[in-house]
C-alpha positions as CSV (number, residue, x, y, z in Angstrom):
1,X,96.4,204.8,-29.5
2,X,94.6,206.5,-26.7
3,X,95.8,204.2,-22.9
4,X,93.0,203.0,-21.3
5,X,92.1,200.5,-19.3
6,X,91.1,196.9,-19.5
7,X,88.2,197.4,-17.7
8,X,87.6,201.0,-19.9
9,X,87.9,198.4,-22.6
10,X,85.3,195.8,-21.7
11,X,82.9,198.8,-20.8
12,X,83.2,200.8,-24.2
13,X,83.0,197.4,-26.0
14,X,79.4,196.8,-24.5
15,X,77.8,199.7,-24.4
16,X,79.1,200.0,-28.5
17,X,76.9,196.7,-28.7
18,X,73.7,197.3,-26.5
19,X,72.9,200.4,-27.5
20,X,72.5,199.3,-30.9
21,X,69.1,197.0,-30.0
22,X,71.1,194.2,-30.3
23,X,69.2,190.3,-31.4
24,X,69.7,188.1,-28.6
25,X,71.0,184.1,-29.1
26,X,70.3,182.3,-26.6
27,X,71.8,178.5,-26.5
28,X,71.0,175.7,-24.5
29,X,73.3,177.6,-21.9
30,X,71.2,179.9,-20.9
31,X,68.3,177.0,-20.1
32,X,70.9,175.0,-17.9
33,X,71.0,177.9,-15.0
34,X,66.9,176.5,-14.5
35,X,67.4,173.1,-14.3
36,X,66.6,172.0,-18.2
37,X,68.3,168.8,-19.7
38,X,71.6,169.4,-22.0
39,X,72.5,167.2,-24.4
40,X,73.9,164.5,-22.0
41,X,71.4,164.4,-20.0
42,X,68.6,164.2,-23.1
43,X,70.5,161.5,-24.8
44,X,71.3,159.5,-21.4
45,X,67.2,159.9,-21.5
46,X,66.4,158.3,-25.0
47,X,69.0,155.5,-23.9
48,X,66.7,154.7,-21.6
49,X,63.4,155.5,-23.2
50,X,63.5,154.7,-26.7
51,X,62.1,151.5,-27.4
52,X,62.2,149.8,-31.1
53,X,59.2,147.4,-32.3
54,X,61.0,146.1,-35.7
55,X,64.1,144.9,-37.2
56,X,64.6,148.4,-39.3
57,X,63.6,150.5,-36.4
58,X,66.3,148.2,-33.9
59,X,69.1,148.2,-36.8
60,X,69.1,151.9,-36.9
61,X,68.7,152.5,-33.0
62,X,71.8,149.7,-32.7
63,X,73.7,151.9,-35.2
64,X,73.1,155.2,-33.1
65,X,73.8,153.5,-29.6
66,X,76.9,151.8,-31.6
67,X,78.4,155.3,-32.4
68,X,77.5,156.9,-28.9
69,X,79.4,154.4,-27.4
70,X,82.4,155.4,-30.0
71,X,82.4,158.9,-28.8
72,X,80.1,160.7,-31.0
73,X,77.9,163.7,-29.4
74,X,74.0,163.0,-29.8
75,X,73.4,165.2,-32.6
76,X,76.4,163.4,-34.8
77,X,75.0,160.2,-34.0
78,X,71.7,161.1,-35.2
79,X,72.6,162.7,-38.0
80,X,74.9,159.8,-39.6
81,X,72.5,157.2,-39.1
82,X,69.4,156.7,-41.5
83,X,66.6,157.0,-39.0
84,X,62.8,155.2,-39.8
85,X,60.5,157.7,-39.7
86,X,58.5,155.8,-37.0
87,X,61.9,155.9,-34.8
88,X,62.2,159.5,-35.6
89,X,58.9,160.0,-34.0
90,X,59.8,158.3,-30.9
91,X,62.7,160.4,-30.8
92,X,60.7,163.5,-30.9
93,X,58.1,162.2,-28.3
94,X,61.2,161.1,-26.0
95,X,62.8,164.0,-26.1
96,X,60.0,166.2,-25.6
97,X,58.6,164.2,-22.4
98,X,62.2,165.1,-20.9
99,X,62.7,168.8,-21.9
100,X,58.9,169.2,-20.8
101,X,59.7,168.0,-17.5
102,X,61.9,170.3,-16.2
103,X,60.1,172.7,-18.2
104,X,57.0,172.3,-15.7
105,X,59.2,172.7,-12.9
106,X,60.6,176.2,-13.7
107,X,57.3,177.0,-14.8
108,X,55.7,176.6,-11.5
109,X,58.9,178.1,-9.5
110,X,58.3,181.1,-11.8
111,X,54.4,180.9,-10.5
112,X,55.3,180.9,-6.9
113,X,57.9,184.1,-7.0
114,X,60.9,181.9,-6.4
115,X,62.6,181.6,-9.8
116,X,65.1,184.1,-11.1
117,X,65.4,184.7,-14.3
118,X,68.8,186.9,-15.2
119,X,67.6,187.0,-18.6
120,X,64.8,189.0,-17.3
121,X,67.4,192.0,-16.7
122,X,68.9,191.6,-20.0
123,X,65.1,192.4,-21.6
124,X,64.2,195.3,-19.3
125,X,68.1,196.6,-20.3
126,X,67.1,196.6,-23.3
127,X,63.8,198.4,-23.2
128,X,65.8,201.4,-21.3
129,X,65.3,203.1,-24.5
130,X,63.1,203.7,-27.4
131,X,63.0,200.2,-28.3
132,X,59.1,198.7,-28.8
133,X,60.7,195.4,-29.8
134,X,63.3,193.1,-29.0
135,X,64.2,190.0,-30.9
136,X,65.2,186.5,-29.3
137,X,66.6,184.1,-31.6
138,X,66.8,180.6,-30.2
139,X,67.6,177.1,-30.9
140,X,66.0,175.9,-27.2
141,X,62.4,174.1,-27.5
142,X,61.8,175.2,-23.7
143,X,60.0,178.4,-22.9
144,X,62.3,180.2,-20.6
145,X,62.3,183.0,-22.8
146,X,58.7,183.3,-23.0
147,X,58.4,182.7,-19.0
148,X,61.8,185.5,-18.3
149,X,59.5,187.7,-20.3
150,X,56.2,187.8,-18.4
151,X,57.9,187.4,-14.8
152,X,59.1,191.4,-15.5
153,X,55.5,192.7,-17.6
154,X,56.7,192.0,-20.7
155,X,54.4,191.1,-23.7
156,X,56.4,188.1,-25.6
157,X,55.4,186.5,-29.0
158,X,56.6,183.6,-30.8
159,X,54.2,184.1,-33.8
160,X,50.7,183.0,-32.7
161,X,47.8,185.0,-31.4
162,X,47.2,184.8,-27.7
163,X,44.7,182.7,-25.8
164,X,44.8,179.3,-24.7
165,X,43.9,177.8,-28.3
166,X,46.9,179.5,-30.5
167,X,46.2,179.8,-34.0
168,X,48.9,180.8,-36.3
169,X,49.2,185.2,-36.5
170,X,50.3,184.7,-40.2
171,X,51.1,187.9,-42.0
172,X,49.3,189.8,-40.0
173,X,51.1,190.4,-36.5
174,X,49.4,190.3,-33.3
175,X,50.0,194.3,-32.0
176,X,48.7,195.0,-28.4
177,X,48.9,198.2,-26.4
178,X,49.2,199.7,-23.3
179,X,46.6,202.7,-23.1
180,X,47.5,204.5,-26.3
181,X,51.0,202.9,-26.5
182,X,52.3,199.9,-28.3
183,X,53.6,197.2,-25.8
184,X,56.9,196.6,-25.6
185,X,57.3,193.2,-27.1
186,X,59.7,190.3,-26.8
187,X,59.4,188.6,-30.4
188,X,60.6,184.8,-29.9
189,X,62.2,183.3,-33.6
190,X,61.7,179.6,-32.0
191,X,64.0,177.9,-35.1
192,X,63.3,174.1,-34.2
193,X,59.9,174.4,-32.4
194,X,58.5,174.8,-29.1
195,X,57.2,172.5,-26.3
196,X,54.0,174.3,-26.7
197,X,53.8,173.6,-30.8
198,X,51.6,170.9,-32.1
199,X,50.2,169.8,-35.2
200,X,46.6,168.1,-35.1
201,X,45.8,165.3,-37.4
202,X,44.4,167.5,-40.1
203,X,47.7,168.7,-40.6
204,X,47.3,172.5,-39.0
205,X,48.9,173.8,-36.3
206,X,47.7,175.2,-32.9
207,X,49.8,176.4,-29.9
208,X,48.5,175.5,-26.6
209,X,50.5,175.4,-23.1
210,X,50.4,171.9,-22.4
211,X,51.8,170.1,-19.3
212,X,51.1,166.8,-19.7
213,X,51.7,164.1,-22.6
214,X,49.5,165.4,-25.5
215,X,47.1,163.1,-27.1
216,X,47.9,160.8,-29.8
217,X,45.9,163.8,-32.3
218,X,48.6,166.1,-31.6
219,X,52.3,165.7,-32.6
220,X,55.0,167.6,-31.1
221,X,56.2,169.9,-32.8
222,X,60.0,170.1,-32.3
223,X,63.1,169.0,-34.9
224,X,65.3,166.0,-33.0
225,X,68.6,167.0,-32.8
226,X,70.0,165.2,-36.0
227,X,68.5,164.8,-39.6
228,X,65.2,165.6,-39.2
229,X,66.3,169.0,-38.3
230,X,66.7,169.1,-42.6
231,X,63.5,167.7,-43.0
232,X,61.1,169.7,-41.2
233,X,62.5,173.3,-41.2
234,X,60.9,173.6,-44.8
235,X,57.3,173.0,-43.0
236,X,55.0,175.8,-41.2
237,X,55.4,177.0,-38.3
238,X,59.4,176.5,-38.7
239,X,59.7,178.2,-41.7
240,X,57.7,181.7,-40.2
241,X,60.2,181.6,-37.5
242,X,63.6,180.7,-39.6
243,X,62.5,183.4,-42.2
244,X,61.8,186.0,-39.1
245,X,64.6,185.1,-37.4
246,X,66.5,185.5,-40.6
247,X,65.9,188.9,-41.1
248,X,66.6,190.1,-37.3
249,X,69.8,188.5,-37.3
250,X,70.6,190.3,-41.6
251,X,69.5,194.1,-39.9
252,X,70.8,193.3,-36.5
253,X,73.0,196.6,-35.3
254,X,74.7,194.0,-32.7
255,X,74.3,190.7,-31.3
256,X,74.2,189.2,-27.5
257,X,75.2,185.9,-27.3
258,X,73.7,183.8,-24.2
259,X,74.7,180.2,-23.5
260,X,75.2,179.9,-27.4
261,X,77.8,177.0,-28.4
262,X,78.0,178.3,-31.9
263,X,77.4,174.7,-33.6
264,X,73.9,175.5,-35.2
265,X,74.6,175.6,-38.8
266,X,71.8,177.8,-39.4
267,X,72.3,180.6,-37.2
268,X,76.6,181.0,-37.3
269,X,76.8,181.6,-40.9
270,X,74.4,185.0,-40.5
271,X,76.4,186.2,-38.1
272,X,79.8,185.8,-39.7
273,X,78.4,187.5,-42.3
274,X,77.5,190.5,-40.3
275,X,80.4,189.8,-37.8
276,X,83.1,190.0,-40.2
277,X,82.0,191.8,-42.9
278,X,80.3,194.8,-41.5
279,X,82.2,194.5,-38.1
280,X,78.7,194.5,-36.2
281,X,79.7,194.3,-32.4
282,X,79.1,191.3,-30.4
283,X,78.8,190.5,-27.1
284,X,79.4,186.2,-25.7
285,X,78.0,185.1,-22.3
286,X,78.8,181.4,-21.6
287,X,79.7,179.6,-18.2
288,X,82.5,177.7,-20.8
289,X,83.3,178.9,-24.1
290,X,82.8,175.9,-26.5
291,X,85.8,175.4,-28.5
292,X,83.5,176.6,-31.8
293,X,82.7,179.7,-29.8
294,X,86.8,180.3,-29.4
295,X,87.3,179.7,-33.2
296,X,83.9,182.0,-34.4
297,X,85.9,185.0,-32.1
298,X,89.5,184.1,-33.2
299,X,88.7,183.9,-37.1
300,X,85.0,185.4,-37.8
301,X,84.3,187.7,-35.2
302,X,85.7,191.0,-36.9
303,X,87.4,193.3,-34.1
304,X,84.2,194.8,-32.1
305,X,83.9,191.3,-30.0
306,X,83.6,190.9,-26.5
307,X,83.2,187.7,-25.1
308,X,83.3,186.0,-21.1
309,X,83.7,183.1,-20.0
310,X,84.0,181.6,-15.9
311,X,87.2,180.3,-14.4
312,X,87.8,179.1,-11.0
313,X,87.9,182.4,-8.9
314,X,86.5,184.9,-11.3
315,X,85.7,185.4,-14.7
316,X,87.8,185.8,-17.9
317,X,87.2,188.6,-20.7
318,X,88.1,188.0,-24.7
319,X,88.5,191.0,-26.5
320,X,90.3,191.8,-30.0
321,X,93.2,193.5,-28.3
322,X,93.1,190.8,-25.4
323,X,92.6,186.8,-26.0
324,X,94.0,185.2,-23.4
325,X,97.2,182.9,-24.6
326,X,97.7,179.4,-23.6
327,X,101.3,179.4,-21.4
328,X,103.9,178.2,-23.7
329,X,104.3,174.6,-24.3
330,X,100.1,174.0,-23.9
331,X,98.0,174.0,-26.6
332,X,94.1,175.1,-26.8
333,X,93.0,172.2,-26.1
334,X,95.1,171.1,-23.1
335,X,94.4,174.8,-21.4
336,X,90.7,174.3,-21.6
337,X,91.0,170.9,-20.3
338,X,93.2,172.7,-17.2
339,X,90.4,174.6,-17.1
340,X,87.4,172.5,-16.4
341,X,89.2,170.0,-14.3
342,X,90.4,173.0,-12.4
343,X,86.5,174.1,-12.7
344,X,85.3,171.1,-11.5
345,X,88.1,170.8,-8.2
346,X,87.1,174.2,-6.9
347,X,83.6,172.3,-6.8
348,X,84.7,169.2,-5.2
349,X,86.2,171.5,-2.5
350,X,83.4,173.4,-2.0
351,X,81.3,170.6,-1.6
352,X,83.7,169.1,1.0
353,X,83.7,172.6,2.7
354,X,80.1,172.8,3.2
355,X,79.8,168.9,4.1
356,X,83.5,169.0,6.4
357,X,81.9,169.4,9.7
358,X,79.4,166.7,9.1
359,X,81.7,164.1,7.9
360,X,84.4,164.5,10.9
361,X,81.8,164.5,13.5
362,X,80.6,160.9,11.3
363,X,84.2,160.0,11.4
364,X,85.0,160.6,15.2
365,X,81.8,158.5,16.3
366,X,82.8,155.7,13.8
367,X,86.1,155.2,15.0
368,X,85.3,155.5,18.4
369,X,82.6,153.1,18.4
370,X,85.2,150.7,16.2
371,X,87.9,151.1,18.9
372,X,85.0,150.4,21.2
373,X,84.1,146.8,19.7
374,X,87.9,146.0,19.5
375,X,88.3,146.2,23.4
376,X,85.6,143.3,23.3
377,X,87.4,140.1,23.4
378,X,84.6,137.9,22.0
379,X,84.7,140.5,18.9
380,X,88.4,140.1,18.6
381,X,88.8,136.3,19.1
382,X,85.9,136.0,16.3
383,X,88.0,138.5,13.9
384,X,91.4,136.3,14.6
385,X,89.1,133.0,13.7
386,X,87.4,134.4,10.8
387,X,88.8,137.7,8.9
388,X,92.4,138.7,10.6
389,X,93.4,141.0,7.1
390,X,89.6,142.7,8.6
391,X,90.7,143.0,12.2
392,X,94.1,144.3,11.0
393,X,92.6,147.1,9.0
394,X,90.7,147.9,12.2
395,X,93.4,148.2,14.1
396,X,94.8,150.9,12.1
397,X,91.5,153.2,11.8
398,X,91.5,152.5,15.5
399,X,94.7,153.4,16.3
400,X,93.8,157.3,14.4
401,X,91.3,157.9,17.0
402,X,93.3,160.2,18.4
403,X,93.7,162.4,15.6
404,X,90.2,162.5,14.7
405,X,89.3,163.7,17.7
């Protein structure tokens, strides 16, 4: 075997995937780096915001807060309880005030010039060739995608015709051009809606880029994490985009993974069975590989896998011939707890870093103005009458002025 090395390695494994027009995933990951919600922060959200208005709607919002409490994630909660319609809507109008929020924020930092997008570079990477379309598959209701697209020139589509009133593009696609040439395109499969997805009363559907609550005519169109993800998929405009999605991800030539936890049900399968099979190369982005992500590269990957994850310091690359082992006498699960809380102490110190010279400067005028009530004798008599354990403790942060200063 020809000795190269690992950095040789990492470098032939991605260019094998990106020059292949790779579908891109991207996962709720990728929407973190801007400020969206992730699933704590969305379900600590419908804690707060979903109220009931009957005994079968409070019985079944008992049984979800009931298993939350246990330990399940949001979506298991969800799924295992047998939801009222009526509470499911609630849940889809909760959870698309919240996403929506932070939506509107990035959109206007994107407005202003002061957003980055990094997925930006991926697209325009991509377009470095012959390529006249790229497809996105995503399981994220935001539009970062959409708004990564046009902050570089990039015509995006998510399977309506343009404008501000969005009708469905059907069978026909929407083709536009640049002078006598095709626009490049970023095609969107959106598989459980999109902020900007409604359905009027009448039953169609209409894409508009809304801002602010929508009236009571239009619904949101979104799936809740949970059961209603089963229920609606088989509707329009879900379908559109699970079939299209479905058919990028069956001819896909290599995959790039973004912020993707590999826990959608609906996406994983099609790429083991390109992964594995036919040995398509694929390439995993995430700031923490999830532990399904570690198990889809360890046993349904196939050998053309490259995958990175951070760790305190720098980052850390998977690969078939090199997957980091767990030091002898620690198992998977105890490394990647090492790992976060090791993550989240490198934090903590750079926090204190960046805060030190405040808080000692706090600290020196603290405990000199203490040491400066303590030579009052009113002060002390008082503290001797009425809280000697208090004036003892004061006495001791006194007596480290001199090594805060």
């Amino acid at each position: 075997m020809e000795d190269i090395t690992a950095a040789e390695m990492v470098a032939r494994l991605a260019q094998k995937c990106f020059a292949r027009n790779p579908v891109v995933i991207l996962g709720s990951g990728a929407s973190l780096l801007h400020g969206l919600p992730g699933m704590s922060e969305l379900q600590a959200a419908l804690v707060a915001n979903i109220h009931t208005d009957n005994l079968e709607e409070g019985s079944a919002w008992r049984a979800v807060q009931d298993a939350l409490n246990h330990g399940d994630h949001l979506e298991k909660a969800l799924t295992n309880t047998n939801l009222p319609t009526s509470l499911v809507i609630k849940i889809i109008q909760a959870t698309w005030r919240c996403i929506n929020l932070k939506d509107r924020d990035v959109y206007l930092r994107a407005l202003a010039g002061t957003e980055t997008f990094p997925v930006s570079k991926l697209f325009q990477k991509l377009f470095q060739s012959s390529n006249t379309t790229i497809n996105i598959v995503t399981t994220n209701y935001d539009r970062v995608a959409e708004y990564a697209s046009n902050n570089v020139g990039l015509v995006h589509s998510t399977g309506f015709v343009p404008g501000y009133i969005q009708m469905r593009e059907g069978g026909d696609r929407v083709a536009l051009f640049r002078g006598a040439k095709l626009a490049r395109t970023v095609r969107i499969w959106k598989v459980h809606g999109s902020l900007d997805w409604f359905e009027r009363e009448d039953g169609t559907t209409v894409c508009a880029p809304l801002f602010e609550v929508p009236p009571a005519s239009l619904t949101p169109l979104i799936v809740s994490p949970g059961v209603s993800k089963f229920q609606r998929t088989h509707d329009e405009p879900f379908r559109s985009a699970i079939q299209g999605a479905d058919r990028a991800l069956e001819h896909a030539e290599g995959y790039v993974c973004v912020g993707f936890g590999f826990r959608d049900t609906h996406i994983e399968p099609k790429l083991v069975e390109r992964c594995r099979q036919t040995n398509v190369p694929i390439t995993v982005l995430a700031r923490a590989l999830t532990d399904e992500a570690k198990a889809f590269l360890k046993l349904k990957a196939g050998t053309s896998y490259l995958a990175f994850e951070e760790i305190p310091g720098g980052t850390r690359a998977y690969t078939h011939e090199y997957t980091p082992r767990a030091p002898k006498g620690l198992s998977d699960e105890q490394l990647a707890l090492m790992e976060r809380e090791s993550a989240s102490l490198a934090r903590e110190f750079k926090v204190a870093e960046q805060t030190y010279g405040t808080d000692h400067l706090d600290l020196v005028l603290a405990v000199g103005y203490l040491s400066k009530l303590l030579r009052n004798g009113k002060v002390v008599g008082y503290l001797v009458k009425h809280f000697q354990e208090l004036l003892f403790e004061f006495q001791k942060i006194s007596e480290s002025e001199n090594v805060a200063a």
